[in-house]
C-alpha positions in Angstrom: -71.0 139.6 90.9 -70.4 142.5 93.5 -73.1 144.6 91.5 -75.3 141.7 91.5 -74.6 142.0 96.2 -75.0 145.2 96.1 -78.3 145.5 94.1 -79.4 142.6 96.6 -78.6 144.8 99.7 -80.7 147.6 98.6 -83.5 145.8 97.6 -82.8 144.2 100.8 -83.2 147.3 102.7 -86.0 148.7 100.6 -88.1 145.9 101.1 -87.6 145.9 104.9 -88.5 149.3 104.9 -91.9 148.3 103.7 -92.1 145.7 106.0 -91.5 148.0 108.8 -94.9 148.8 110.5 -96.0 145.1 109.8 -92.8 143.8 111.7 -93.3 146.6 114.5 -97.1 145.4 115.0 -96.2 141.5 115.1 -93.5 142.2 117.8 -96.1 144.3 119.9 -99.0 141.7 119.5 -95.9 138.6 120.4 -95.0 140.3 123.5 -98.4 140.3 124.7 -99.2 136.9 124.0 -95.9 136.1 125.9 -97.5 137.9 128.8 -101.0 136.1 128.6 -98.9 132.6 127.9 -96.9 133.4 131.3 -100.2 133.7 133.2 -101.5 130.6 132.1 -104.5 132.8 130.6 -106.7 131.7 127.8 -107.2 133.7 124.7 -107.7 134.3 121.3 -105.3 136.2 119.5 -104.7 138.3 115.8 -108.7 137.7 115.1 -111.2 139.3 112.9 -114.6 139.3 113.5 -118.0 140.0 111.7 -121.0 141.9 113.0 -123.7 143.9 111.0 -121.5 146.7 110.1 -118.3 144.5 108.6 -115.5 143.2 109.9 -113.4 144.1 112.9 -109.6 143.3 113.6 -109.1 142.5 117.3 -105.6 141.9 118.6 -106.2 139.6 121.9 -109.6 138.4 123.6 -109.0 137.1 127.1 -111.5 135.2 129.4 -111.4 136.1 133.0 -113.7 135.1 136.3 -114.6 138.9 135.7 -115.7 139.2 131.9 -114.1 139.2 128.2 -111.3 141.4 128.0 -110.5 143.4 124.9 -106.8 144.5 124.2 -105.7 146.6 121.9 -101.7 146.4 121.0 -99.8 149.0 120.1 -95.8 148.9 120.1 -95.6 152.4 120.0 -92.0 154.4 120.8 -91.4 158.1 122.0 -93.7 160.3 124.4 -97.0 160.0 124.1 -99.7 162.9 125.1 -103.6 162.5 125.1 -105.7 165.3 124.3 -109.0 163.4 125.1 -111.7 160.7 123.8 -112.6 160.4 120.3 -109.2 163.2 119.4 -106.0 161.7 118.7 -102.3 161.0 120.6 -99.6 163.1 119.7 -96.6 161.6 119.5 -92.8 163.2 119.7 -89.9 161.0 118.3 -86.6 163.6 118.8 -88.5 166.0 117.2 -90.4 164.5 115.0 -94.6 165.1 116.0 -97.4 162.6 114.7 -101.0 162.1 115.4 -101.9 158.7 115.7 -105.4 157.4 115.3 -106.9 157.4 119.2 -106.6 153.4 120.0 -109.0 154.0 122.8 -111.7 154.7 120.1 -110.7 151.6 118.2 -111.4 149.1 121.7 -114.8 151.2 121.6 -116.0 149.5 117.9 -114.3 146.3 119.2 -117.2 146.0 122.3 -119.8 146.9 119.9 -118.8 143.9 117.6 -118.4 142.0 121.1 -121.8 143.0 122.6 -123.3 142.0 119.0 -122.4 138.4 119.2 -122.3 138.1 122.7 -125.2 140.7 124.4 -125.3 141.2 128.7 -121.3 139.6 128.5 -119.3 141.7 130.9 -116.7 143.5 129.0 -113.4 145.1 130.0 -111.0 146.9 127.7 -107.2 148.1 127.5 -104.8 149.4 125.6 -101.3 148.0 125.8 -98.4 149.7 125.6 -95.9 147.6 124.1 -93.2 149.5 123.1 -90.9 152.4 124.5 -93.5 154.8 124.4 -95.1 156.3 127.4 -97.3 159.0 128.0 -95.4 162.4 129.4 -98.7 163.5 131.2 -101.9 161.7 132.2 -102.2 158.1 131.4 -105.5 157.7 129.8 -107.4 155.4 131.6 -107.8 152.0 130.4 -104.2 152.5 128.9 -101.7 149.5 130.3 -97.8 148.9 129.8 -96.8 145.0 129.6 -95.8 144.5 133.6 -99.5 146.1 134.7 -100.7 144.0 131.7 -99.3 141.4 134.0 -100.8 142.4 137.5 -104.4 143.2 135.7 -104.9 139.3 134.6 -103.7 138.3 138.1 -106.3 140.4 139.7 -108.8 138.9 137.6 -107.9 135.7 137.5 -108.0 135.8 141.3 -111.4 136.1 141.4 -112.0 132.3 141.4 -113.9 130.1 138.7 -115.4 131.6 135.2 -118.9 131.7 135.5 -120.4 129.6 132.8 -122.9 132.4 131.1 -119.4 133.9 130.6 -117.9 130.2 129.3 -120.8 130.0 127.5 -119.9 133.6 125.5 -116.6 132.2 125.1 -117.5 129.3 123.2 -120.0 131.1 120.7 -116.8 133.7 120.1 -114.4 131.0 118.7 -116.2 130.0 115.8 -117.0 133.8 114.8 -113.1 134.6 115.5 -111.7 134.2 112.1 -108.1 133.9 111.2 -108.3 132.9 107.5 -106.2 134.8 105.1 -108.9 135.8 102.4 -110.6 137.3 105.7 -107.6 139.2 106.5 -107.9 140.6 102.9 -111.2 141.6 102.8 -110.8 143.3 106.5 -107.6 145.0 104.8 -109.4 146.3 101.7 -112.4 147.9 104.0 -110.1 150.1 105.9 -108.6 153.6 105.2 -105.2 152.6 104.0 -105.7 148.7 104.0 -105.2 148.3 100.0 -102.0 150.2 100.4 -100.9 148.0 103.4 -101.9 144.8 101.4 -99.5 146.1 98.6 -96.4 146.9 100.7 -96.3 143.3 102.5 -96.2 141.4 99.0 -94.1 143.4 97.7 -91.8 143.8 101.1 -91.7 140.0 101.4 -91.0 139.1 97.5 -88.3 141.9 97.4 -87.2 140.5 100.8 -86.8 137.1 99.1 -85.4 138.5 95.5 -83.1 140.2 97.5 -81.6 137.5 99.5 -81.4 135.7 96.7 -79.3 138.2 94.8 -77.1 139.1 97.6 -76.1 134.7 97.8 -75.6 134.7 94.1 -73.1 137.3 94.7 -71.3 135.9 97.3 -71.1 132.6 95.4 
């Protein structure tokens, strides 16, 4: 019975290993709806939408006096440095060095989706920094932490009433914001990547589950 434990902790720990970016991601995205739940704001969140060129992942739409916003989560950790539009971020982790995919660039295809469904809409875009991470040089503009998150919505909630071209925007985005899980699939599949990422949460959440499972039959 001990084997039968200690096969269930590694698979335990292998499967949360595969897990890891998806659990990193949900954290970022949760601690920005906390944010736009604490201002009372209203918003769409985790959706995928369609235009003529596919389908687009977009992590939080908010509706302000002031226009749609767009934001972009990422919970990253480490220093961040920017080396310009359309390049990537470097990022340092102890010593470890990535380049990660300009997020900037990905808020740019999400208004060309928006301005599709909804042309002449006002629309604002951020990046929010959700994690540790923060840039050791210039902050890119249009880049946010949580707490100016938090200030930004004020400001533009301040502005008084939404406008009703702007309410009227909102309400022909809701039925094109899809949440669905065979479109979360297909949105998966038509991204560098997505096949793999599709493969490493079944099998991190059934070896999660196996695992558990083992690790009880061996206490028992």
């Amino acid at each position: 019975m001990i084997a039968v434990e200690i096969g269930g902790l590694f698979i335990v720990g292998w499967s949360l290993r595969l897990l890891q970016p998806s659990i990193r991601g949900m954290v970022g995205e949760w601690k920005v709806r906390q944010a736009l739940s604490w201002q009372k704001a209203i918003a769409l969140n985790d959706v995928i939408i369609a235009d003529d060129r596919g389908l687009t992942q977009i992590d939080h739409l908010v509706l302000t006096p002031a226009g749609i916003v767009v934001l972009e989560t990422k919970n990253y950790g480490g220093k961040l440095y920017d080396r310009g539009r359309k390049r990537p971020w470097t990022q340092y982790i102890g010593k470890q060095q990535n380049q990660i995919h300009n997020p900037l660039d990905q808020n740019y295809r999400h208004r060309k989706v928006l301005a599709f469904l909804v042309p002449g809409t006002p629309l604002l875009d951020f990046v929010v920094l959700a994690g540790s991470g923060r840039f050791a040089g210039v902050v890119p503009q249009g880049v946010l932490t949580i707490s100016e998150l938090n200030r930004k919505i004020r400001e533009l909630n301040a502005l008084g009433r939404v406008p009703e071209s702007l309410q009227d925007a909102w309400h022909t985005l809701q039925p094109a914001a899809r949440t669905d899980s065979a479109t979360r699939r297909a949105h998966l599949r038509s991204i560098p990547g997505g096949t793999e990422a599709i493969w490493r949460s079944g099998a991190g959440k059934w070896g999660l589950l196996l695992g558990v499972a083992m690790v009880v039959a061996g206490i028992v």
